[in-house]
Structure formats: C-alpha cells, structure tokens
C-alpha positions in Angstrom: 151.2 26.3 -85.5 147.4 25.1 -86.5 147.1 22.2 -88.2 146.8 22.7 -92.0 143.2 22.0 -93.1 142.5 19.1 -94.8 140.6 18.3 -97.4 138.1 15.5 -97.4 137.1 13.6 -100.8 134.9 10.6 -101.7 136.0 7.0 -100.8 137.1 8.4 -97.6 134.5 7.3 -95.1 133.4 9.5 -92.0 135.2 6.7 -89.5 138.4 7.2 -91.2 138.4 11.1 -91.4 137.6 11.5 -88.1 140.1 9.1 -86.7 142.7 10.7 -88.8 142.1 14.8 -87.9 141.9 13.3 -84.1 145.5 12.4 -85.0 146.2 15.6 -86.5 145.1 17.9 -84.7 146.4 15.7 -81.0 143.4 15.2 -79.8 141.3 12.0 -78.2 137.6 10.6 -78.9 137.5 11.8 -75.1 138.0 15.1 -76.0 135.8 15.1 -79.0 132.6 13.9 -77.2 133.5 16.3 -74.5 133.3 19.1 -76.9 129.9 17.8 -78.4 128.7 17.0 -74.5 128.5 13.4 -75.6 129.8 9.9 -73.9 132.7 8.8 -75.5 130.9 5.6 -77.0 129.2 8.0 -79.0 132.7 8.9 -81.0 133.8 5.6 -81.1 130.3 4.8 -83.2 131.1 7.2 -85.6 134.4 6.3 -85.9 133.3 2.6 -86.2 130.8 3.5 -89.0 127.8 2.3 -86.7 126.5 5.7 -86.4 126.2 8.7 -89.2 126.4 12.8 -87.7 124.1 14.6 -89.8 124.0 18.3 -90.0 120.9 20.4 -89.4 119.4 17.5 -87.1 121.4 18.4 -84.0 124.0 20.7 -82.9 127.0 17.7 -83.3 127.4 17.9 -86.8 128.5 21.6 -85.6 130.3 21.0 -82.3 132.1 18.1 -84.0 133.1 20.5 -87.3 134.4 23.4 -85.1 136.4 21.0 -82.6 138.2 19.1 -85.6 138.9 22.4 -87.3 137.3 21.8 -90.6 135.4 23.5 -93.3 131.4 23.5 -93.0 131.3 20.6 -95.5 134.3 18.5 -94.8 132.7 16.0 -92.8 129.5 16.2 -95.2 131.6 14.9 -98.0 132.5 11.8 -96.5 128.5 10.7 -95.5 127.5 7.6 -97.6 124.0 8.5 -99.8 120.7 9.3 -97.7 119.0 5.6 -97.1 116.0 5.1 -99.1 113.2 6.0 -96.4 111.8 2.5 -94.5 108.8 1.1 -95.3 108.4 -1.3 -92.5 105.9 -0.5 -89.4 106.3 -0.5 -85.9 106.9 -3.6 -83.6 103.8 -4.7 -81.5 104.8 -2.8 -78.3 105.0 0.2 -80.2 102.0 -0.3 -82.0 100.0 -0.5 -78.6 101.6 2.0 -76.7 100.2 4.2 -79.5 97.0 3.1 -79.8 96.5 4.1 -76.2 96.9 7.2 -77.1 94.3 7.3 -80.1 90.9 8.2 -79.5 89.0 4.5 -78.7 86.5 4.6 -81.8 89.6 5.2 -84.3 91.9 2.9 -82.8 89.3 -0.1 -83.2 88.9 1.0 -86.4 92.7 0.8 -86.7 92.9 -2.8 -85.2 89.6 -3.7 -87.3 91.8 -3.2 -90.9 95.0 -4.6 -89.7 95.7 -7.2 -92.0 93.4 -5.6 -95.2 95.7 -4.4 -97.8 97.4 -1.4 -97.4 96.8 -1.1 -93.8 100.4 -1.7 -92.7 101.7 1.3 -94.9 98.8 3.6 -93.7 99.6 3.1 -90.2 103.4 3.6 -90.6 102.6 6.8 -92.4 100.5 8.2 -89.1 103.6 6.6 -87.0 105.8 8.5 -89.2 103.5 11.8 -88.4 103.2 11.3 -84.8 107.1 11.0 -84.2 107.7 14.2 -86.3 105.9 16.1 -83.9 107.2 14.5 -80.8 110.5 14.8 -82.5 110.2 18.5 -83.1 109.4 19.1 -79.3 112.5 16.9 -78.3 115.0 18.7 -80.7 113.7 22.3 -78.8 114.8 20.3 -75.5 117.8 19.6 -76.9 118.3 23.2 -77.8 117.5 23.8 -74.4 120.6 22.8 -71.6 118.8 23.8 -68.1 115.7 21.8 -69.2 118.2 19.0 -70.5 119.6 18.9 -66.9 116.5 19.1 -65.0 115.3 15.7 -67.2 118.7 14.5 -66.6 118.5 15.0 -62.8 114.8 13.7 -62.9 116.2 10.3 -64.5 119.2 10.3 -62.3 121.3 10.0 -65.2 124.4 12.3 -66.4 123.8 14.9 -69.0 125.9 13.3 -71.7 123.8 10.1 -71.4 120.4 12.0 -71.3 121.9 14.3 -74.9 122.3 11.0 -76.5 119.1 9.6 -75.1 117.8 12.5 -77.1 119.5 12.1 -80.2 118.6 8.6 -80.5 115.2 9.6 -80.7 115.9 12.2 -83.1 116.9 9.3 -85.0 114.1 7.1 -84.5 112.4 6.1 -87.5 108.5 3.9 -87.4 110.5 0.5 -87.6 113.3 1.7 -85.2 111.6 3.7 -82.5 111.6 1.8 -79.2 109.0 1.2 -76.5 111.5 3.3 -73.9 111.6 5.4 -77.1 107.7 6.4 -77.1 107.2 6.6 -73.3 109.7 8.7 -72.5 110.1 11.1 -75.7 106.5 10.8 -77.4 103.4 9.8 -74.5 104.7 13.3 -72.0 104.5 14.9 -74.7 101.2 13.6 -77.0 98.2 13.5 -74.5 95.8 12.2 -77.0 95.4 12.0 -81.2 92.8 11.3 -83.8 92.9 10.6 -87.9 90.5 10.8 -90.2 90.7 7.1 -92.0 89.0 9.0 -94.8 91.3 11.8 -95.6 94.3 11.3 -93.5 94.0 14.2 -91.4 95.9 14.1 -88.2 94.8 15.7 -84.8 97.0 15.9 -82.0 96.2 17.3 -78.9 99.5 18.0 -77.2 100.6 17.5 -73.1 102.3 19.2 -70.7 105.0 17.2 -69.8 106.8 20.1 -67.9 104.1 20.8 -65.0 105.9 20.5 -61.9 105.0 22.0 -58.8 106.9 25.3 -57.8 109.1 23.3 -55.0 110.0 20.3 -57.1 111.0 22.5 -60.0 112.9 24.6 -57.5 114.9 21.5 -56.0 115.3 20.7 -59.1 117.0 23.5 -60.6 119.4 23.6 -57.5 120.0 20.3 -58.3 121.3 21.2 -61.8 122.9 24.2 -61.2 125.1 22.5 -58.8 126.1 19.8 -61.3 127.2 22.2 -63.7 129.6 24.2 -61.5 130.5 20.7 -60.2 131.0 20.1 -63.8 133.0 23.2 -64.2 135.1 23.2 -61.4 136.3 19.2 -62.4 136.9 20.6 -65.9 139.3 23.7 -64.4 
C-alpha cells in the first residue's frame, strides 16, 4: 500500500520533513540523492538545514518532490522566508579574476573609484549581472546530461560531483561566488565585457567554451557513454 500523503505546515522545517517521509516512505538519503543524481552529502545538508532546495532553480526541487511522494508544494511550505538579497561585494580574488575580463580602459576606471562612495555597491551590482548570465548558460548545462558528462569526464570527476559543482554555482551570489567558482563556470564562458560607468549598460561578449576538436569530442563522448551503461548495468 502507498504511503498516505502527508501534509506539511509551518514550524516544520525542510530537515525535519524530509528526514521523516524518508522514514515513511522506507527509503535512505542514498536513495534520495540517487534519484536527484546527487552525492549523498548533498541530502544530508538539506536534512541538516545547511542547504535550502528551491524550486524553478534546478530540477531537485522536482526530482526530490516526485521521489518522496508529495504534493508540488509540500516541501515549499516548509522553506524559511527568501534572505534579504546581499549587499556585500566580492573578495579580492574574485574581483581580479573579473577585471581580467573587462576591457583595460574600464577596468582602471574601475580600480580608479574603488574606495569613492558608492563604488563598492556599483561594482557588486555588475558582479551581480555578470553571474546572471554565466548562470543562465550553466543552468542550460545542467539541463543538458551528455554535456554534463563530457565536463564531468573532462574534470575526471563523477557526475554527481560535477551536478553539484553546478548547482553550487547556481547558488553563488557576488559575496559568495568562489575563485574556482568564476574560472570554471563564468571565464569559459565570458570572453570579454564592458560597462558604461555612465549609464550602467552592460556588454558582454560571450566564449565558446565548447570548441573541441572532432577527435577529442569523439573520445570524449565514448568516454561518457560508457560510464553511463557502466552506470546502468551497476544499478541493474
């Protein structure tokens, strides 16, 4: 018989709903992040509270409803309220690597006003831009599970790892986004970009971070193709 569905009301927190239907419905954190293609450290986050699932940002607010047998906004009920959005800029690293990246006559114009008032908040509003777009062109790779392989192969890394890898950036906000964050997510993918100081307008000229020659893309796709029927055949 299916488990009856439950219903899920304020104070109960995410942690504690998940923890319990897992119960319910006899099932592991192992075989919840193998439903959403996620390591296992990933559930026990969100059961901890150190991590919130989100829906419309990825596809694991989705996997994670339809493997715990629950109404579209069960889990959505037990989120805590949006944070108020961050204010605070990007570390030093992070500044740099994107300033390589801006045309040279803006970025010493950039470097010129740091420190003048209001020039902390006006960068962190371009940083803001600049991850939205690299953003949007990681959340179509995540979409996308042959290309999520390839990169996964390419890193020498499993597929699980290289989804989170993903979603973490997906998450990244101007104060929280990483060095490892911007050169493997946002510099493929941003080859060079320009702002008008005067009336904010952003320019981005974008790269193509999937040119491979025909033989390496070749090997590969082999190479993923036989780690998922590897993958299969484990899970059979």
């Amino acid at each position: 018989m299916r488990p009856s569905r439950p219903s899920a009301t304020p104070p109960v927190k995410i942690g504690e709903f998940v923890r319990r239907r897992l119960r319910e419905i006899k099932s592991t954190p192992h075989d919840l992040a193998e439903a959403i293609e996620l390591p296992v450290s990933y559930v026990d986050d969100v059961i901890a509270g150190s991590r919130v699932v989100t829906p419309g940002r990825s596809d694991v607010y989705s996997r994670m409803t339809s493997f715990l047998r629950l109404g579209r906004n069960d889990l959505l009920n037990c989120l805590p309220p949006e944070p108020k959005p961050e204010t605070q800029g990007p570390g030093t690293q992070v500044r740099r690597l994107l300033l390589a990246l801006c045309e040279p006559r803006t970025a010493e114009q950039l470097e010129r006003r740091q420190g003048q008032r209001g020039a902390a908040a006006e960068f962190t509003e371009i940083v803001r831009r600049l991850l939205d777009v690299a953003q949007g062109a990681a959340r179509r790779m995540l979409d996308d599970h042959i290309q999520l392989r390839l990169a996964a192969t390419e890193r020498h890394t499993t597929y699980p790892l290289m989804r989170l890898s993903v979603l973490d950036f997906l998450d990244a906000t101007p104060a929280s986004v990483t060095p490892d964050g911007i050169t493997e997510f946002l510099t493929p993918r941003i080859a060079r970009w320009d702002v008008e100081l005067s009336t904010g307008v952003l320019r981005v000229v974008m790269g193509n971070s999937e040119r491979r020659s025909p033989t390496r893309g070749r090997v590969l796709a082999q190479r993923a193709r036989a780690a998922a029927l590897e993958a299969e055949g484990q899970a059979e």
